[in-house]
Residue, then its C-alpha position, 0 to 999 in steps of 0.5 A: x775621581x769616583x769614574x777613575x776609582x772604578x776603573x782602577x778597581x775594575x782593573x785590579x778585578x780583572x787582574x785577579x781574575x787573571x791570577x785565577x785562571x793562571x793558578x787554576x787552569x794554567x799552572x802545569x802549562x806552558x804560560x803558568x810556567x812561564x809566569x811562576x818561572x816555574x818547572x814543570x815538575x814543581x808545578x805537577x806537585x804543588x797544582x792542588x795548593x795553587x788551585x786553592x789559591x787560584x780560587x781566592x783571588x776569585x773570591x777577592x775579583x768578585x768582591x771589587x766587582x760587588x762593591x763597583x755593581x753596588x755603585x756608591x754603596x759599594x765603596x766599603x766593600x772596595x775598600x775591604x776588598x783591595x785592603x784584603x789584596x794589598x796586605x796580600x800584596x805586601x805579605x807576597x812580596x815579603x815572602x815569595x817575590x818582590x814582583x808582588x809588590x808592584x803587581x797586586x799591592x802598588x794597583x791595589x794602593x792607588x785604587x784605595x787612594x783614588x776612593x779616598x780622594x773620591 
């Protein structure tokens, strides 16, 4: 269970640095628009606000993979790091979209229950 926990952490890493790039670099452009089924306009006046956010989903992508470089040490640190991406999860899905839920928060939920099974 331990080498599936990893992979799904790892995935959830990858999927916020994804998040990251999007919301950093992408966000007024055509596949950041396409992936916030956004405007253009909108997108211009709200790229400082999404750039910040952009960052820490970093921050969380360089927890989980701090906690799986740490080996069996790391297993607290993945746990806080996909509790911080599941409550964000559930939070985005009750406030923005309820995409969120099965896109951050349903990934997040199946790595900590793979560590907990670990």
């Amino acid at each position: 269970m331990t080498v599936a926990a990893n992979i799904v952490v790892g995935l959830v890493a990858l999927l916020h640095l994804y998040f990251l790039v999007l919301e950093m670099f992408l966000w007024d452009k055509p596949a950041g628009l396409r992936a916030f089924g956004q405007t253009l306009e909108k997108a211009q006046a709200t790229k400082v606000l999404a750039a910040n956010q952009g960052l820490y989903n970093g921050f969380l992508a360089a927890g989980l993979i701090w906690g799986i470089c740490l080996g069996v040490n790391g297993t607290p640190i993945k746990v806080f790091f996909l509790s911080c991406v599941l409550v964000a999860g559930v939070y985005g899905a009750i406030t923005a979209s309820q995409k969120i839920l099965y896109i951050q928060a349903l990934p997040a939920a199946i790595g900590l229950a793979l560590l907990a099974l670990s």
